[in-house]
VEXKOLPA-13854 format. One line per field, with one value per residue (C-alpha): residue number from 1; residue in three letters; y, x, z. Coordinates in pm, whole numbers, plus 50000, padded with zeros to 5 digits. Layout:
# VEXKOLPA-13854
n (NUM;...)
res (ala;...)
v (Y;...)
u (X;...)
w (Z;...)
# end
This chain:
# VEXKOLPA-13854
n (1;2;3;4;5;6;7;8;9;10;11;12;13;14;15;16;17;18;19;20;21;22;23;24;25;26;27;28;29;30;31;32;33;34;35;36;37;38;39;40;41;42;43;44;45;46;47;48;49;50;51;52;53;54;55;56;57;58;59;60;61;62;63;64;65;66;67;68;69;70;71;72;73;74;75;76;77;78;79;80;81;82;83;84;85;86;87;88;89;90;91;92;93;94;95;96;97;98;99;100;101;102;103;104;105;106;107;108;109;110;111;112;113;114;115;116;117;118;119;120;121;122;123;124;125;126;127;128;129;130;131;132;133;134;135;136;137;138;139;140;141;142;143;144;145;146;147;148;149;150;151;152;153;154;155;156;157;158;159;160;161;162;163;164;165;166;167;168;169;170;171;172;173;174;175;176;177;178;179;180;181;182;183;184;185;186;187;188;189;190;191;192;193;194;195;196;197;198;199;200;201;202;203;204;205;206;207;208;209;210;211;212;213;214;215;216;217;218;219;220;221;222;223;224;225;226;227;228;229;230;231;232;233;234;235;236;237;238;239;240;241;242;243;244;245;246;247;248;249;250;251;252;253;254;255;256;257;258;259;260;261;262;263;264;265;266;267;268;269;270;271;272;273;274;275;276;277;278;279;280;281;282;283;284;285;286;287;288;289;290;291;292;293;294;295;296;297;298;299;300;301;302;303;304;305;306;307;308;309;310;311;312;313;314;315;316;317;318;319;320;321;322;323;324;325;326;327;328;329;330;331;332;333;334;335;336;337;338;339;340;341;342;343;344;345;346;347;348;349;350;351;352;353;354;355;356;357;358;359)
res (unk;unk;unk;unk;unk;unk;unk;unk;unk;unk;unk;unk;unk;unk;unk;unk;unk;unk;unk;unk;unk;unk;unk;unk;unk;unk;unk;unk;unk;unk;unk;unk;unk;unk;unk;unk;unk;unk;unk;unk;unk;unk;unk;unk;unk;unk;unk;unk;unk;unk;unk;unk;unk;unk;unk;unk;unk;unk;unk;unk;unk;unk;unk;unk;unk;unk;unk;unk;unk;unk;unk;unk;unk;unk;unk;unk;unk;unk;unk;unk;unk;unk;unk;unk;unk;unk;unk;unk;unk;unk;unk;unk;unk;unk;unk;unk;unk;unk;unk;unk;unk;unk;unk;unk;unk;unk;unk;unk;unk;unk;unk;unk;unk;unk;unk;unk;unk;unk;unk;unk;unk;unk;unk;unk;unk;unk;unk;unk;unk;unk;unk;unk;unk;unk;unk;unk;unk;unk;unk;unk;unk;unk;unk;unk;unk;unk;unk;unk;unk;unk;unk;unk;unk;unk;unk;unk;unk;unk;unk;unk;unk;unk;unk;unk;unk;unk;unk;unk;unk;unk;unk;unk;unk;unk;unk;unk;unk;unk;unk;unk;unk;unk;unk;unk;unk;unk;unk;unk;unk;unk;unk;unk;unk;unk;unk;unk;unk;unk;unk;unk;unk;unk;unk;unk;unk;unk;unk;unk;unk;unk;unk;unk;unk;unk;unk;unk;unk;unk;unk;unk;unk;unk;unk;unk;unk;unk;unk;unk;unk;unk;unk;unk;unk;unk;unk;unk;unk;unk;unk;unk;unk;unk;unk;unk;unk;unk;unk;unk;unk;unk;unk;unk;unk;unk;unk;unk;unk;unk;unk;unk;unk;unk;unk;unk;unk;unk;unk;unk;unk;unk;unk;unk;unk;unk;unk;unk;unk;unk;unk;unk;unk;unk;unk;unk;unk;unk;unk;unk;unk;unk;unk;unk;unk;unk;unk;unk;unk;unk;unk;unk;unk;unk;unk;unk;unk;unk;unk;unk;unk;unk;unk;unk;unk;unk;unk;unk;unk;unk;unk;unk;unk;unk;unk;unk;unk;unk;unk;unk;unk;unk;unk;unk;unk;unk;unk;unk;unk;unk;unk;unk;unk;unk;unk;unk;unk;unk;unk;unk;unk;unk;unk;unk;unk;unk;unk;unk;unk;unk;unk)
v (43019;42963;42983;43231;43170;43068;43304;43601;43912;43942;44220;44047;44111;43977;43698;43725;43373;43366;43042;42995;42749;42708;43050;43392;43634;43850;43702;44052;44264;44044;44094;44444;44516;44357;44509;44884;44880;45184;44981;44920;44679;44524;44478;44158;43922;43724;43420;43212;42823;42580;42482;42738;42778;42956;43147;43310;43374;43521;43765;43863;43894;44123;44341;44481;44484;44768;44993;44819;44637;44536;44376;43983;43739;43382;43067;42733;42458;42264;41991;41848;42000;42087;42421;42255;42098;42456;42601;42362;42465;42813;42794;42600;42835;43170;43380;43657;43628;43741;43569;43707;43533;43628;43449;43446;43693;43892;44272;44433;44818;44993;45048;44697;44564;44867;44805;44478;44530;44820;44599;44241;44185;43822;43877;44053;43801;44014;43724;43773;44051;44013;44330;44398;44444;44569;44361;44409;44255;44070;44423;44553;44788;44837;44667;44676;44927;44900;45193;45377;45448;45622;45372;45152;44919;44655;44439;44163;43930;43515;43474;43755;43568;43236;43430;43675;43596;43511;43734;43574;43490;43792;44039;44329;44188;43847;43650;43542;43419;43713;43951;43765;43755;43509;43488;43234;43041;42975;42773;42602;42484;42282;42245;41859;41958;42230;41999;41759;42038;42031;42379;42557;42771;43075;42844;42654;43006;43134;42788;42834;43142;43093;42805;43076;43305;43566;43880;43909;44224;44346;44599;44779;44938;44793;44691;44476;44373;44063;43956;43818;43683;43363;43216;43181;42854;42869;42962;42710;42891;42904;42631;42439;42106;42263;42444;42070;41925;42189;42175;41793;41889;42134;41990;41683;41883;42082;41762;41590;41922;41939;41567;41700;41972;41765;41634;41982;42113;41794;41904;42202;42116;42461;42468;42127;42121;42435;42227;41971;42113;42271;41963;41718;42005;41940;41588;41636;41859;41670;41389;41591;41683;41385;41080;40810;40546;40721;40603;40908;40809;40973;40720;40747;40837;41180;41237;41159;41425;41681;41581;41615;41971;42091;42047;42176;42495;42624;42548;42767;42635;42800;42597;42272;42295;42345;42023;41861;41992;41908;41544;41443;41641;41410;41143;41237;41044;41283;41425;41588;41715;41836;41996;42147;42204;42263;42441;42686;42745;42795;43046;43202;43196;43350;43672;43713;43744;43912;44171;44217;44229;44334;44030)
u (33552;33236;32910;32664;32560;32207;32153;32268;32055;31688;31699;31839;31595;31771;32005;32193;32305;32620;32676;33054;33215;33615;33641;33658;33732;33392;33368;33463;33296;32959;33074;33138;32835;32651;32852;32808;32402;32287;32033;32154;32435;32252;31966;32136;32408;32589;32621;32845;32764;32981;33343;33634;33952;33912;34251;34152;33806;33932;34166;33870;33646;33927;33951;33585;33552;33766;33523;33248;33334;33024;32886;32815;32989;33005;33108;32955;33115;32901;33104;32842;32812;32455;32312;31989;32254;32389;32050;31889;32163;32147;31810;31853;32091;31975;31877;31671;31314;31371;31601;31776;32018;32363;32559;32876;32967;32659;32636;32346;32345;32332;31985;31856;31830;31650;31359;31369;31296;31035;30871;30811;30655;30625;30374;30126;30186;30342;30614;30815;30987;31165;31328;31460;31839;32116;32396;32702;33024;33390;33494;33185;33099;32733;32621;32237;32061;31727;31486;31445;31058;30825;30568;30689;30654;30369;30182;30073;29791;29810;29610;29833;30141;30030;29976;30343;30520;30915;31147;31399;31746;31914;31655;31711;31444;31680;31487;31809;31791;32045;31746;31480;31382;31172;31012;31240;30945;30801;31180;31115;30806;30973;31305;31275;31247;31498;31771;31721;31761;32094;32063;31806;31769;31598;31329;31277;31216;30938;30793;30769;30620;30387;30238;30256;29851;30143;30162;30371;30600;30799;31043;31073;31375;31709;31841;32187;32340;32327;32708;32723;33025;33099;33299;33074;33024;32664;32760;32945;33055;33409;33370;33140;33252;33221;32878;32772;32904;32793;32478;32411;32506;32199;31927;31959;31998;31697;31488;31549;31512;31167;31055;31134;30914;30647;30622;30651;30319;30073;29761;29801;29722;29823;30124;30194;30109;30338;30602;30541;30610;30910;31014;30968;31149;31418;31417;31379;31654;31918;31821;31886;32273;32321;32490;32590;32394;32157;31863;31693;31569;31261;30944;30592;30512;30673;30468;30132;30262;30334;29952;29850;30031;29858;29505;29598;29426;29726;30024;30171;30079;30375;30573;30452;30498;30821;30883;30676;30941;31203;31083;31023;31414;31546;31531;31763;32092;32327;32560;32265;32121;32505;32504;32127;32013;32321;32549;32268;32186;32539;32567;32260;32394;32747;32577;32374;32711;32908;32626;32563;32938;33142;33403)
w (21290;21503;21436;21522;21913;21953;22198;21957;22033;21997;21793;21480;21216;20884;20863;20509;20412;20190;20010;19983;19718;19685;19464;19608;19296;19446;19776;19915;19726;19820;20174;20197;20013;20309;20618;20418;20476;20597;20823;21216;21252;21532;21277;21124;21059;20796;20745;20539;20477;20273;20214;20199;20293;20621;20683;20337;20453;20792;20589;20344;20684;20885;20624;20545;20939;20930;20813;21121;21340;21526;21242;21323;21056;21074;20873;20907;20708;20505;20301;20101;19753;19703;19747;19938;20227;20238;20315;20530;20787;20766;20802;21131;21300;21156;21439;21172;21151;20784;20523;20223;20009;19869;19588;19616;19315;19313;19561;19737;19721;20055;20142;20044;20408;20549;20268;20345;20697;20649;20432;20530;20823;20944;21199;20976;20676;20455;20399;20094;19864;19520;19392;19038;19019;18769;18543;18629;18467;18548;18637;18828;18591;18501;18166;18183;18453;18612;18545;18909;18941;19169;19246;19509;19599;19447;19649;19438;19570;19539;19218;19057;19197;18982;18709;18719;18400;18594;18407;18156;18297;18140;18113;18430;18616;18646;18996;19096;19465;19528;19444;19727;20127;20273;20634;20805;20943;20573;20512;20808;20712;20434;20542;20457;20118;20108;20197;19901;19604;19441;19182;19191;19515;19311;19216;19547;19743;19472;19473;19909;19888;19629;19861;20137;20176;20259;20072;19824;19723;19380;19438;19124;19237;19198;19544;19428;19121;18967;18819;18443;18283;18067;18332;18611;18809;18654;18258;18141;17832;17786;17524;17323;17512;17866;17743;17664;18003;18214;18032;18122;18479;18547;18333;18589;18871;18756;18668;19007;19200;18981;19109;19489;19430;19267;19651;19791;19626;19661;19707;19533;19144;18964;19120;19060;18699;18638;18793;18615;18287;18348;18518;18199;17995;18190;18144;17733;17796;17974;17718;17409;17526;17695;17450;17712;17930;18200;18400;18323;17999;17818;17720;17593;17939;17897;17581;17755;18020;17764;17590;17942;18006;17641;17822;18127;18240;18446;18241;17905;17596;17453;17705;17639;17251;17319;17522;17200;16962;17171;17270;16870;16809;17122;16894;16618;16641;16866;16673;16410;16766;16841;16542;16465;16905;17074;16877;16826;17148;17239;17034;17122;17420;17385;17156;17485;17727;17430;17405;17769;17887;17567;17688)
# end
C-alpha cells in the first residue's frame, strides 16, 4: 500500500495517525470509527504507521470503505518497534495542519473531527485540544461514561496548564493520546525528540504543548472511548509474572523517555523539574521490580534529587514522598519487595480492571 502523495489536496485539515502493531482484534472498529465522522471526507485522512500484515490490513481497509469511499487511507511501514519511530514519520508525511492520534484499540465518536476542526486554529495559536472520553470494554460495551455538560468548551491559559492536575489512568478523564490533537507544526518543532521516545506518546504531546504560548483547550465532552481490558498490549495483567515483566518493560521505557525529555525542556525550569520527578520515580520504580544486573542502577545521587524535588517550588510534595518511600523500600532484598510492593499493587491493580470491566 502507498503512502499518502505529497501533493494530496490542500484542503486536508486533520491527519489521524493510527499506530499499527501485529494485532488487529479492534483495528476495525478504530477505523470505521474514523471514516464514520460526520465532518467532510475531504477534510482529512488516515494514516496508519508501523508493521502489519498488509493483505489483512487491505481486507480490514476494503471493507469500512464500503460505507465511503472517498475517504483517504494509507499505511506506511515502520519496522522499528518504538512508538517515537512511528511518529516521527507520520509527522513527516502528514499532509493535515492538525494532528490527532488513534490507538489501535481505542474509537472516536462521530463528531470528534468536526470539533476538532472548529476548534483549533493553527494560525491564531489556538494549538491544542484534549477531550474527556468514556471506558469501554473487550466487548465495546460502556463501563464508565463521561458526564455530557453544557459549558464547552474551556480555554485554559499557560499558567493554568502547569498547574492542571493530569487525570489518573482509569478515572473518565483518562489523557490517553487517543483523546488529543496537536498543531502539526508544534511536532515538527521537536521532531528530533519525538523520534527517540519508546512508550510514552500521551506524555510527549502534553509535554510539546505545554512548551507551546498556544492556547490550550479541555473538551469536557466525551469525543471517543478509551478501551480497558486486562489483556491489552499496555496492562500486563494476565498474571503476576507477566504483571512483573511487563512492569520492568515500561518503567525503563518511561525513565529513558523521561531523560529525552529532560533535553526537550532546557531552559524551561518548571517544566523540567516536574519531569524530573516523575522521571526518578520511574527509575525507583523499574529498580524495585527489577532483580537482575542493569546499568540503570539507583545511587545517593537519586536521593539528593528527590531532597532536591522536596524544595522545589514546582514539583508535588506528595509526589516526591513517594519516590522517598519507595527509594528506602528499593532496598529490601527482592523477594520481601515481591511480596510486600508488587503483589500489592497487582492486586490493586486487577480490583481496578475487575471493577471497571466485570471480566
Amino acid at each position: 500500500m502507498h503512502s499518502i502523495s505529497s501533493k494530496a489536496e490542500l484542503t486536508i485539515q486533520v491527519t489521524v495517525v493510527i499506530t499499527v502493531w501485529y494485532r488487529y482484534k479492534f483495528l476495525e472498529e478504530a477505523l470505521e470509527s474514523v471514516v464514520n465522522q460526520n465532518a467532510p471526507s475531504s477534510d482529512y485522512e488516515i494514516l496508519l504507521v508501523g508493521k502489519i500484515d498488509e493483505n489483512i490490513l487491505n481486507k480490514i481497509i476494503s471493507k469500512v470503505k464500503i460505507k465511503r469511499g472517498d475517504v483517504k487511507i494509507a499505511y506506511e511501514e515502520v519496522n522499528e518497534e518504538s512508538i517515537g519511530a512511528k511518529l516521527y514519520k507520520a509527522i513527516k508525511i502528514a499532509n493535515g495542519k492538525i494532528i490527532t492520534f488513534l490507538e489501535d484499540d481505542d474509537i472516536f465518536y462521530h463528531n470528534k473531527l468536526s470539533v476538532i476542526e472548529k476548534l483549533i486554529n493553527c494560525e491564531e495559536k489556538r494549538s491544542f485540544l484534549r477531550h474527556a472520553v468514556d471506558l469501554i470494554d473487550e466487548k465495546s460495551n460502556v463501563i464508565s461514561r463521561t458526564e455530557r455538560v453544557e459549558s464547552n468548551p474551556v480555554y485554559i491559559t499557560n499558567e493554568d496548564w502547569f498547574n492542571l492536575k493530569l487525570p489518573s489512568r482509569h478515572s473518565v478523564k483518562f489523557a490517553s493520546v487517543s483523546s488529543m490533537a496537536i498543531c502539526k507544526s508544534l511536532l515538527e518543532n521537536y521532531s528530533d525528540f519525538i523520534r527517540r521516545i519508546k512508550f510514552s506518546p500521551d506524555i510527549l504531546v502534553l509535554l510539546i504543548s505545554a512548551l507551546s504560548l498556544g492556547q490550550k483547550i479541555y473538551y469536557l465532552d466525551p469525543l471517543g472511548a478509551y478501551r480497558l481490558y486486562r489483556d491489552s498490549f499496555g496492562s500486563g495483567y494476565g498474571s503476576f509474572d507477566e504483571f512483573i515483566k511487563t512492569s520492568r518493560f515500561k518503567y525503563k521505557s518511561w525513565y529513558e523517555d523521561g531523560l529525552v525529555y529532560s533535553k526537550m525542556l532546557e531552559g524551561n525550569k518548571r517544566l523540567w523539574d516536574i519531569n524530573l520527578g516523575v522521571t526518578v520515580l520511574y527509575k525507583i520504580l523499574f529498580n524495585i521490580f527489577n532483580n537482575n544486573n542493569s546499568d540503570i542502577k539507583l545511587t545517593v545521587k537519586d536521593l539528593k534529587t528527590i531532597i532536591y524535588l522536596m524544595r522545589s517550588t514546582y514539583t508535588s510534595k506528595t509526589l516526591s514522598l513517594k519516590a522517598l518511600g519507595l527509594y528506602i523500600l528499593s532496598y529490601l532484598p527482592y523477594q520481601l519487595r515481591k511480596k510486600i510492593l508488587m503483589e500489592r499493587i497487582f492486586k490493586d491493580k486487577i480490583k481496578i480492571y475487575t471493577k471497571k470491566s466485570n471480566l
